[in-house]
C-alpha positions in Angstrom: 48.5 46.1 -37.9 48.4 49.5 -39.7 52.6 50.0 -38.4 52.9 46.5 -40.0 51.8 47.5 -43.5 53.2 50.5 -43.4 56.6 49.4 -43.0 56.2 46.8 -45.5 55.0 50.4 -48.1 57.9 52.0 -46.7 60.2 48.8 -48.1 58.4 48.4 -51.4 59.0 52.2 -51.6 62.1 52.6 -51.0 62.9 49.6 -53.5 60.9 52.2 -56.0 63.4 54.9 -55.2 66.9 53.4 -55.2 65.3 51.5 -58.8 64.4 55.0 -60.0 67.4 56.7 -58.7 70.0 53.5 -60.2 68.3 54.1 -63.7 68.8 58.1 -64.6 72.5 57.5 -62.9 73.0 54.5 -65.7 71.1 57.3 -68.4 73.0 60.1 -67.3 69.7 61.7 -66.2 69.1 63.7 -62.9 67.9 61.3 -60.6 65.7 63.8 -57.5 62.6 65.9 -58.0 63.0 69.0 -59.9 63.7 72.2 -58.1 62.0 75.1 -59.4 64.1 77.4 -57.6 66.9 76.4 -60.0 64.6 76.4 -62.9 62.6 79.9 -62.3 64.5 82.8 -62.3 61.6 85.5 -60.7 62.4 87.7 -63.8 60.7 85.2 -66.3 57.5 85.6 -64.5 54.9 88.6 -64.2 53.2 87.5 -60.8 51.3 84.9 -58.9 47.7 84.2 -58.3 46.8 82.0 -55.5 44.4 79.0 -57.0 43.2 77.6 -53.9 42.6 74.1 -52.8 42.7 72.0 -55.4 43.2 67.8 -56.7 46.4 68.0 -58.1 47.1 65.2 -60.8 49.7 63.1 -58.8 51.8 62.5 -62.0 52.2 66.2 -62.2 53.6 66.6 -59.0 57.4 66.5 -60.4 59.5 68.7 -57.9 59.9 71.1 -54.8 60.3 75.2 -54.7 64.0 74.6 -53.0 66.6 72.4 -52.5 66.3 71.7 -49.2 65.9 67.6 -48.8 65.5 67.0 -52.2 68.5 64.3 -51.9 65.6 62.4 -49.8 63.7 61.2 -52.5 64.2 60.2 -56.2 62.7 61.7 -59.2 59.5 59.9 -59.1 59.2 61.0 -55.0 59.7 57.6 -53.9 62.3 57.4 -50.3 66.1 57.0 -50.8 66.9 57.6 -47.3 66.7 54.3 -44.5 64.0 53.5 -42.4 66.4 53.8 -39.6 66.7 57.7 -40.0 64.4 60.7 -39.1 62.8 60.7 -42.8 62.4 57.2 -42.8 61.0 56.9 -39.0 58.2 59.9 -40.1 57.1 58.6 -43.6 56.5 55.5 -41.7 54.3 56.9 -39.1 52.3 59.3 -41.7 51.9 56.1 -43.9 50.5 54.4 -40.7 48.1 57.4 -40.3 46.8 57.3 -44.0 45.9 53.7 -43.3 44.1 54.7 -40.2 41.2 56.5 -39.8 42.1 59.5 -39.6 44.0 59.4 -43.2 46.1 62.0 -44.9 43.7 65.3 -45.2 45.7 68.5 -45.2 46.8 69.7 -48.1 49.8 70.0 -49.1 51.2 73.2 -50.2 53.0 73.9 -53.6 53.5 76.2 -56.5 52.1 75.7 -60.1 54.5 76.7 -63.1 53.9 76.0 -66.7 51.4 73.2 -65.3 53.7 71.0 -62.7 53.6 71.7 -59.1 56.6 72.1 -57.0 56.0 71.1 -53.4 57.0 73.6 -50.6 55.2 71.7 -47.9 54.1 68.0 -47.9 56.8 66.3 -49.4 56.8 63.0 -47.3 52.8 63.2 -47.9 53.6 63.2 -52.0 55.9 60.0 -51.6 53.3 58.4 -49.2 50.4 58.8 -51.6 52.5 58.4 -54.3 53.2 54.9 -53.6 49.7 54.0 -53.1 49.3 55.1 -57.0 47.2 58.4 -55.9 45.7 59.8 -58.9 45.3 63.1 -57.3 46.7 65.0 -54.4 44.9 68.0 -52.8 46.9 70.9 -52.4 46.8 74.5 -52.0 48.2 76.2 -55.1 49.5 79.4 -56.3 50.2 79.6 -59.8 53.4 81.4 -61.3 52.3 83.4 -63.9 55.3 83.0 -66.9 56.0 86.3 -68.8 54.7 86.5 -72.6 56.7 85.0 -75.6 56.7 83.8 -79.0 58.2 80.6 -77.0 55.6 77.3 -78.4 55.7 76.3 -74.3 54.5 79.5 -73.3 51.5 79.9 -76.0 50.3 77.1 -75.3 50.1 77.7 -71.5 48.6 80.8 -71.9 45.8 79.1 -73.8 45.6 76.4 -70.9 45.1 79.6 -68.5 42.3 80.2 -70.4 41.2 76.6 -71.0 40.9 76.2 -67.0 38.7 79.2 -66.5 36.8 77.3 -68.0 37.4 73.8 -67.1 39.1 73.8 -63.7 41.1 70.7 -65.1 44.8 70.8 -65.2 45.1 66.5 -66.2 45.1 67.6 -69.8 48.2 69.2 -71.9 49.1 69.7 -75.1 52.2 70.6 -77.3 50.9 71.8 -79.8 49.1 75.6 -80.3 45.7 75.6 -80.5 45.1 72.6 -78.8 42.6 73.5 -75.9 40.3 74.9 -78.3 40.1 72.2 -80.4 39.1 69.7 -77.6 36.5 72.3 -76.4 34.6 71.7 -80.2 35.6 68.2 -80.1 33.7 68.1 -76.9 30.7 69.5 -78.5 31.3 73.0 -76.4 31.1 76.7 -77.5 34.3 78.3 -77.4 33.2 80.2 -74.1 31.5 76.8 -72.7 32.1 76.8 -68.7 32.1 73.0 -67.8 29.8 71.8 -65.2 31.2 69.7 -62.0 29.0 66.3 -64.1 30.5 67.1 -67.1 34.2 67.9 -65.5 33.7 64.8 -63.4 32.2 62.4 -66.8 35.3 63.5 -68.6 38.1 63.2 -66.2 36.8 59.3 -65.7 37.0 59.1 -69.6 40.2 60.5 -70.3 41.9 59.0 -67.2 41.3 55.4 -69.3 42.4 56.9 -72.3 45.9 58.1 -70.6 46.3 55.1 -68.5 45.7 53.0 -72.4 48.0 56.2 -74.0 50.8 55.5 -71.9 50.7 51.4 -72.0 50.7 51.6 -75.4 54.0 54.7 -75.7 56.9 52.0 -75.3 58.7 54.1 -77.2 58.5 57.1 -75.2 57.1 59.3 -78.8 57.2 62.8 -78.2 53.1 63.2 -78.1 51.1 64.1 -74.3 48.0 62.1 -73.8 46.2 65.2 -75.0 47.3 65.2 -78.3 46.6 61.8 -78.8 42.8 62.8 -77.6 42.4 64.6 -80.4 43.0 62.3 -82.7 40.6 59.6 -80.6 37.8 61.9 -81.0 38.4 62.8 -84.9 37.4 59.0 -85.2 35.1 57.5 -81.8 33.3 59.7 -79.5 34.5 60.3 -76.3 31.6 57.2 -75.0 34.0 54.9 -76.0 36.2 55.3 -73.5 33.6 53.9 -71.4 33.8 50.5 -73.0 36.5 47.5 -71.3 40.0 48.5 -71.4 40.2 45.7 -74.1 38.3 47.4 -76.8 39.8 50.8 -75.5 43.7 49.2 -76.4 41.9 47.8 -79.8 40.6 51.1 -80.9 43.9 53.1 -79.9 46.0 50.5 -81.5 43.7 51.3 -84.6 44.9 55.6 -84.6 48.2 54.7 -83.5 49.4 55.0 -86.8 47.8 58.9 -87.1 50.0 59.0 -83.6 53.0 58.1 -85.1 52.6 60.9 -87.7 52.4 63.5 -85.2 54.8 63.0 -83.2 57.3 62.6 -86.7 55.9 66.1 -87.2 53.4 65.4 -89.2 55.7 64.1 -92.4 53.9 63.9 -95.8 55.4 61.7 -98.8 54.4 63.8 -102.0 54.1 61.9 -105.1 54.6 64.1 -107.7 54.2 61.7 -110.6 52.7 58.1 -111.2 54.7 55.3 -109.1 56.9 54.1 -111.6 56.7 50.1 -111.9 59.0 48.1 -110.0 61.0 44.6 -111.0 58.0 42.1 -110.3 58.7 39.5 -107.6 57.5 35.9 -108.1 55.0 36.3 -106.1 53.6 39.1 -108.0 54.5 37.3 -111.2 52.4 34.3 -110.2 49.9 36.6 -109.0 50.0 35.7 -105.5 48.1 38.7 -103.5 46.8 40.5 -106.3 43.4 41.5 -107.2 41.6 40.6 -110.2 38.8 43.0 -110.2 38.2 45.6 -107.6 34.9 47.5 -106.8 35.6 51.9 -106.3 32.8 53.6 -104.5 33.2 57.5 -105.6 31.2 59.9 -102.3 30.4 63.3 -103.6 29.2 66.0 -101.7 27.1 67.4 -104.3 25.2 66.5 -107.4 27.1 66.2 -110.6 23.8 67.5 -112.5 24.8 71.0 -110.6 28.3 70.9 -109.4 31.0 70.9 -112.3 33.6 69.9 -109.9 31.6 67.1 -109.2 30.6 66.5 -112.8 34.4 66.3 -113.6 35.2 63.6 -111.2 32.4 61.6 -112.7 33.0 62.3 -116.0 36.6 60.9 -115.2 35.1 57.5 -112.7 33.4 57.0 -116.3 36.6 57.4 -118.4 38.1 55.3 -115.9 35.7 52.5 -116.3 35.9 52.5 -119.8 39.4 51.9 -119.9 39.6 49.1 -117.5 36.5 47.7 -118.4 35.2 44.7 -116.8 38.1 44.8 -114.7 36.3 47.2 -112.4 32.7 48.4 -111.2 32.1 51.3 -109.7 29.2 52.8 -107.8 28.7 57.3 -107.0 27.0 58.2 -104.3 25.3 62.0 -103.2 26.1 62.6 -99.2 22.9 63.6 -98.1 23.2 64.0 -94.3 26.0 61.6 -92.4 29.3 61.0 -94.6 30.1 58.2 -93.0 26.8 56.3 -92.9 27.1 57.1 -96.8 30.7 55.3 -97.3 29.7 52.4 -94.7 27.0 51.5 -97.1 29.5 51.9 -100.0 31.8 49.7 -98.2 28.7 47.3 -97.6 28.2 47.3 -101.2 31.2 46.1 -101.7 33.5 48.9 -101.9 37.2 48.3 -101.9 38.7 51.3 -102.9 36.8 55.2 -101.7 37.2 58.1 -103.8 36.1 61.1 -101.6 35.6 64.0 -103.9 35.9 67.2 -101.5 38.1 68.1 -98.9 35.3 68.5 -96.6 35.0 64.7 -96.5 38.7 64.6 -94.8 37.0 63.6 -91.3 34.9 61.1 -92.4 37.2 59.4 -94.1 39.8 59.0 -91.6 37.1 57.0 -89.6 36.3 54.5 -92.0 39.9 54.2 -92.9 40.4 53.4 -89.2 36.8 50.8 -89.2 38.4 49.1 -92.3 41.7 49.2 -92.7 41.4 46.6 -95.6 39.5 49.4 -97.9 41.8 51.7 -99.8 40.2 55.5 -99.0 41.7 58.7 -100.8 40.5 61.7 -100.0 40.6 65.0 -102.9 42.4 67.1 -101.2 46.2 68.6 -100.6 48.9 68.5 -97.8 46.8 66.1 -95.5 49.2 64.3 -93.3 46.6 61.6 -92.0 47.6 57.9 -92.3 45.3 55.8 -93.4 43.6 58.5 -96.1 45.8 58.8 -98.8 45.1 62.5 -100.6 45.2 63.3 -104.4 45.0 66.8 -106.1 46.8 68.0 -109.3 49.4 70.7 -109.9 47.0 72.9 -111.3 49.5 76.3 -111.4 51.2 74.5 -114.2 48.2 75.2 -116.2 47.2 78.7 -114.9 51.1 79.6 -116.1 50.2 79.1 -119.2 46.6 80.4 -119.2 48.6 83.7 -117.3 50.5 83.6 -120.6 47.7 83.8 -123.2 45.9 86.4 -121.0 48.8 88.7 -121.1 49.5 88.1 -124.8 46.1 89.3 -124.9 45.1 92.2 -123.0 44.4 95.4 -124.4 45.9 97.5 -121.1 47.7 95.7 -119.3 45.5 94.8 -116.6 44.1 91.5 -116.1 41.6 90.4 -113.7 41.8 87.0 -111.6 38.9 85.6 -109.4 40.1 83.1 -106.8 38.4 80.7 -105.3 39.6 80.0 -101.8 42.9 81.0 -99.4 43.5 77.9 -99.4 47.0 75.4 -99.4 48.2 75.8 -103.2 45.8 78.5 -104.1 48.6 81.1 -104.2 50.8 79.6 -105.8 48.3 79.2 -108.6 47.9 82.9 -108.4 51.6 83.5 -108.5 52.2 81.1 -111.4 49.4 82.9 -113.6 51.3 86.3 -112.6 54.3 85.0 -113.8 52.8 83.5 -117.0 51.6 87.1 -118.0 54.8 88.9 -116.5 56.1 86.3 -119.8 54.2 87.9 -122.9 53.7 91.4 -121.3 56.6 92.2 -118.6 54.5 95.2 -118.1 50.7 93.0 -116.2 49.4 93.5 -113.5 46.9 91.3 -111.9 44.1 93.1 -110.4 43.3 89.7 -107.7 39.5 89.7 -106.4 38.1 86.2 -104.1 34.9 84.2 -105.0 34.3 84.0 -101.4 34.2 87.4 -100.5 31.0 89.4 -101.4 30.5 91.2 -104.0 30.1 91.5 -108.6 33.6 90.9 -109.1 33.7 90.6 -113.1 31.4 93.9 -113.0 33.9 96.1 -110.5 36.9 94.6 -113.4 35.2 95.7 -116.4 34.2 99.3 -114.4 37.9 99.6 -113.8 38.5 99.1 -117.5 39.7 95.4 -117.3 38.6 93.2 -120.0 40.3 90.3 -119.5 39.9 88.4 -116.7 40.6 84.7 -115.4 37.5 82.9 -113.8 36.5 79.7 -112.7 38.3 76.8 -114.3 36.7 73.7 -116.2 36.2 70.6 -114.4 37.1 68.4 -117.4 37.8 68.3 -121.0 34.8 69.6 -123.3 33.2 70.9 -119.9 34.4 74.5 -120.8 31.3 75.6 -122.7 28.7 74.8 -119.6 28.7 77.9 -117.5 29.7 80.3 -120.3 31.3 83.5 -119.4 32.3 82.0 -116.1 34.5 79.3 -117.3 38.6 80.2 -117.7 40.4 83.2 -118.9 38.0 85.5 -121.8 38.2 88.9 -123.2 35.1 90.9 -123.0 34.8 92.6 -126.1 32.0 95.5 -127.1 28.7 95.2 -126.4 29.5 92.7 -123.5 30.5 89.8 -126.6 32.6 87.1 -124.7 35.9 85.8 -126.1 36.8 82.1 -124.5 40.7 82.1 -124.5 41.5 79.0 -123.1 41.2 77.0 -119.1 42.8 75.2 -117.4 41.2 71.0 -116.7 41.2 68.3 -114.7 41.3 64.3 -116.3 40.8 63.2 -113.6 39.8 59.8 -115.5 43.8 59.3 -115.8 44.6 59.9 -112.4 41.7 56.9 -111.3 43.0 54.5 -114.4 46.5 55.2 -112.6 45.7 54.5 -109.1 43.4 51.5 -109.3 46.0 49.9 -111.9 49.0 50.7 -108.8 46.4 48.2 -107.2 46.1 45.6 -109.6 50.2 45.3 -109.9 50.7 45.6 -106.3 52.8 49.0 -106.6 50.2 50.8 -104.4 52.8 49.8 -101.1 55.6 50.1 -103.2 58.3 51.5 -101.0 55.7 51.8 -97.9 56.7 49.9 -94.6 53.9 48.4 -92.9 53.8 51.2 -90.4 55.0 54.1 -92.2 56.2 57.1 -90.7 54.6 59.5 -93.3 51.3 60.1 -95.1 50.8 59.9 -99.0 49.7 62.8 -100.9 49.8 62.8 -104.7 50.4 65.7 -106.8 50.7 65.0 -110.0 51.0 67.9 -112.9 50.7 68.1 -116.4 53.5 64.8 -117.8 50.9 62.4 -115.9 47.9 63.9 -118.2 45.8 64.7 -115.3 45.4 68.3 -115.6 46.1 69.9 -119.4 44.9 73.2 -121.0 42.0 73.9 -123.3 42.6 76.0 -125.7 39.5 78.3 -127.6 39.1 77.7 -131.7 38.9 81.8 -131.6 42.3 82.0 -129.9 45.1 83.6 -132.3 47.6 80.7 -134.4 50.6 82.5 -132.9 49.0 82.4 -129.2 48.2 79.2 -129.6 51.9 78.0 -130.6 53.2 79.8 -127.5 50.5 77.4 -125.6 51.3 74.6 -127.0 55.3 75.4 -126.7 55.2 76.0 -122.7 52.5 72.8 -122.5 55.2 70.5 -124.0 58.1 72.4 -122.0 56.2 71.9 -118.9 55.2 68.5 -118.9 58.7 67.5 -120.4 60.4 69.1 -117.6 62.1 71.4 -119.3 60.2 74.3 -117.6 59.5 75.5 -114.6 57.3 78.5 -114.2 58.8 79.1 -110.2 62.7 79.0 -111.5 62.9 82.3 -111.9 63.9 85.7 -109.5 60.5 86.3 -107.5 60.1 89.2 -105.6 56.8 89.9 -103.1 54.7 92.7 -102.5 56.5 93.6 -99.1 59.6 93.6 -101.7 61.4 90.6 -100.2 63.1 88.7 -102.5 61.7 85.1 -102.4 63.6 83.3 -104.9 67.4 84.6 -106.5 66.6 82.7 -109.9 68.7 80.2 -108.9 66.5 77.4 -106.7 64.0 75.3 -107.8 60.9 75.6 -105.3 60.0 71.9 -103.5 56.4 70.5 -103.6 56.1 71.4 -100.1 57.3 75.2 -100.2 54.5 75.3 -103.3 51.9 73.7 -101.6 52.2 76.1 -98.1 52.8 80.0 -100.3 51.4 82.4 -98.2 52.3 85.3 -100.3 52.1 86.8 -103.5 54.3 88.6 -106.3 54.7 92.1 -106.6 52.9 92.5 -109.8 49.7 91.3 -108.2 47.5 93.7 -106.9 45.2 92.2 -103.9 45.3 90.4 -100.9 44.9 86.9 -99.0 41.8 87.4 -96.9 41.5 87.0 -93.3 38.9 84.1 -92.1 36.2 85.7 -90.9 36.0 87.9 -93.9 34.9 84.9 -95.8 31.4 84.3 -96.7 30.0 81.3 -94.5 29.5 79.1 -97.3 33.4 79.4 -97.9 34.5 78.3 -94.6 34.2 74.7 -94.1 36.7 74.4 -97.1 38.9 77.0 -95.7 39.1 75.5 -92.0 39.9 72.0 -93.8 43.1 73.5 -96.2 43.3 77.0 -95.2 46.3 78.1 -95.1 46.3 79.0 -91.7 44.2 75.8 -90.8 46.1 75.7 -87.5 43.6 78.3 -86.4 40.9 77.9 -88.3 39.9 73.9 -88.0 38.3 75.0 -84.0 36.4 77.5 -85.7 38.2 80.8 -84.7 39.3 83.8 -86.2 42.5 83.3 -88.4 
């Protein structure tokens, strides 16, 4: 009987082949297995180690070391040549032996390269298990070590080589750097974590659903491995999930297929640099049809607003907000004590419709309930996310430390300023640069002596030992806030005796940007211009002609200061000025911008240097105090390496 059925594989088989084989002709595609003779030239690679016996994924099984009868088989392995012939008579009988007792057991032998495996023996035992849908073949492997480059392929399969020491698994890839690391933590594994045969074994079973959903649901073929898309699973469910019915598996990738999407566009992000601008009204809008009348906000806070000014400021604004929509809206804050997302689930069981998350910290947390509740509106305070779902808000606070940089080189004694920054974070230099430039405006002769507020150390006593008196600190969180923390708020002079001067800060109304965003609801302009599956995320940046973020200015600060203020406030939010358009030259002495060019939002938002008139440095990760770093691995500006918790 077993010669029977294996004939009748053979057929089906064959069909496969010549189906495969018709279909790359009609493409234009090369229709046989991959030869890595004719890929491989030796001189690309630096050796081979021999890997041993091994269960090769099938579906990486994509070629053979040489030529020889690759003309046999079509791409996918499956026969092209008659039963009638030699091949055909053979990969009958070894079918009729893997249906017998004895089965297919020897290994076939093949080389590894950049993670496919090229058959040198056992081709006819690929095809035969192969059409049985084998999900792995054993084979005895020797891997061909590629030589180092900057090329993305070959990072990221040197970190695999150092992902499988660890692992022994070769089913998952990834196309993007950093990759292997990040499942490791996802996984709840130390970097250096060797995987156990139950925990290797548990995880294969998992992610094998997960690719078998992945690839049902990739009809259009989006440049993204099975891998990738992992991450982004286990940034929202756990990896148990995948345990559940393949139903519920295809529900809950259907619900990230969106973040998918993003990824393999590259990640795009729509920045909204000012308030959407009304549209004509339909009828439907005009009648009302689909609008809300009154909406509930929930506002999640990492910290209390009775000690955090940041926090403080958003409140101050969900107030301001509330008082100029009035009954129109209610609103509820809440503190996250433990579990983020336990706290916005009970928001959203309170009624929540829209979530304002106040810290970037809470970006994780809010992709997940975006994904649970797709009808909830969840924005996230924070810049540059490219997350669909989580739409991100921040403000273009430089605008304002231009002009503060202005007033502080009006006013220093030396010309030396000092400047505490916060984080090395996404838009944090270009704050820097933009107060550099403001004082390189009133004093052409400023330097900017730069120190971090997450690095150890008395910053504002090593400026005033060095002779600096005026120095730019922590901004205010909202208007009238400046007076709180004293000599810690903005840009002051220190006079004699220690006596502080407040010049002026920058602030946050954050009240206008809420009043803004929940009235884009209430018209129905929030989707304006969005298509129900849009290819990018939405990030708002707005600056200082949407009244989001302004410029305090002291009562003490000099009348002819003061109209310079005033002059580049107006110029800035009219348009008419532009603190970037302007030569700009780096501290390596490479000239970043001619004069000419106007800087875009997203060449702002990802400066990773600084001006020549600044003297400092962007510090390295793990010179950060630990405080600092769940911030920085969130927006750092080398997040990339930072988010799995390694050194930038």
């Amino acid at each position: 009987m077993n010669r029977s059925d294996a004939v009748l594989q053979f057929a089906k088989a064959l069909k496969a082949g010549q189906k495969y084989y018709n279909a790359c002709l009609m493409k234009g595609s090369y229709p046989y297995p991959q030869v890595l003779s004719e890929i491989l030239d030796e001189r690309m690679s630096v050796g081979r180690q021999p890997m041993g016996v091994i269960d090769i994924p099938a579906d990486r099984i994509v070629g053979t070391t040489t030529a020889g009868r690759k003309s046999a088989f079509a791409g996918n392995f499956m026969p092209l040549l008659d039963q009638n012939t030699e091949f055909g008579s053979k990969w009958v009988s070894l079918c009729e032996a893997h249906l017998g007792e004895t089965g297919i057991h020897d290994p076939i032998v093949c080389l590894e390269y950049l993670g496919r495996f090229y058959v040198t023996e056992g081709n006819k035992r690929v095809s035969v298990l192969k059409s049985y849908d084998a999900v792995t073949i054993p084979g005895n492997v020797t891997r061909v070590i590629p030589a180092y480059s900057d090329d993305p392929t070959i990072r990221v399969y040197y970190e695999f080589m150092q992902f499988y020491q660890l692992s022994k698994i070769y089913d998952v890839s990834f196309r993007q750097l950093g990759g292997y690391a990040k499942l490791q933590k996802a996984l709840g594994f130390e970097p250096e974590h060797v995987w156990t045969q139950d925990e290797r074994r548990d995880f294969l079973l998992r992610y094998r659903a997960f690719a078998a959903a992945f690839d049902k649901m990739n009809d259009d073929r989006l440049p993204v491995d099975a891998g990738d898309a992992l991450l982004i699973w286990l940034q929202v469910y756990p990896l148990s999930d995948l345990g559940l019915s393949a139903s519920e598996i295809n529900k809950r990738m259907t619900a990230i297929w969106p973040d998918v999407h993003l990824q393999a566009s590259g990640s795009p992000i729509e920045v909204k640099t000012e308030p959407q601008q009304e549209e004509k009204p339909t009828l439907l809008r005009t009648l009302g049809i689909g609008r809300p009348n009154r909406l509930s906000a929930a506002f999640i806070h990492t910290f209390d607003p009775e000690k955090s000014s940041w926090t403080g400021a958003h409140e101050m604004g969900r107030r301001r907000m509330e008082e100029a929509l009035g009954d129109r809206v209610s609103c509820a804050s809440y503190v996250v004590k433990d579990n983020a997302v336990e706290t916005m689930e009970q928001a959203i069981a309170d009624g929540a419709q829209v979530i304002f998350a106040t810290t970037p910290t809470l970006i994780d947390a809010c992709r997940q309930v975006a994904v649970r509740h797709p009808s909830v509106k969840v924005l996230n305070c924070s810049l540059s996310m490219s997350y669909a779902g989580v739409r991100s808000y921040y403000s273009r606070i430089y605008e304002a430390k231009f002009i503060t940089g202005a007033i502080a080189g009006a006013m220093t004694p030396n010309d030396r300023i000092g400047y505490i920054a916060n984080y090395p974070i996404i838009g944090i230099p270009a704050c820097i640069n933009a107060f550099a430039l403001g004082a390189r405006l009133t004093n052409p002769r400023a330097r900017i002596s730069l120190k971090w507020s997450c690095l150890p150390g008395n910053h504002v006593g090593s400026f005033l030992d060095e002779g600096i008196s005026v120095i730019s600190n922590r901004d205010g969180g909202a208007p009238g806030m400046g007076g709180q923390l004293d000599w810690e708020w903005g840009v002051y002079m220190v006079q004699r005796h220690g006596q502080l001067l407040p010049l002026a800060t920058p602030v946050w109304n954050w009240g206008k940007f809420y009043e803004q965003v929940m009235n884009s609801i209430f018209s129905g302009s929030w989707d304006a211009g969005m298509g129900k599956e849009s290819d990018k995320a939405v990030n708002y940046w707005w600056g200082m002609n949407s009244g989001v973020i302004d410029v305090e200015l002291c009562d003490d600060l000099p009348g002819g200061v003061r109209q310079l203020a005033d002059i580049l406030k107006s110029g800035i939010a009219r348009g008419h000025i532009d603190p970037f358009h302007c030569r700009l030259v780096d501290q390596e002495g490479t000239v970043r911008n001619d004069g000419g060019a106007y800087l875009s939002p997203e060449e702002l938002m990802s400066m990773d240097w600084l001006l020549n008139s600044i003297d400092g440095r962007i510090p390295d990760y793990d010179e950060l105090l630990p405080i600092s770093r769940d911030t920085v691995r969130v927006l750092g500006l080398r997040r990339d390496q930072t988010q799995d918790g390694t050194k930038a």
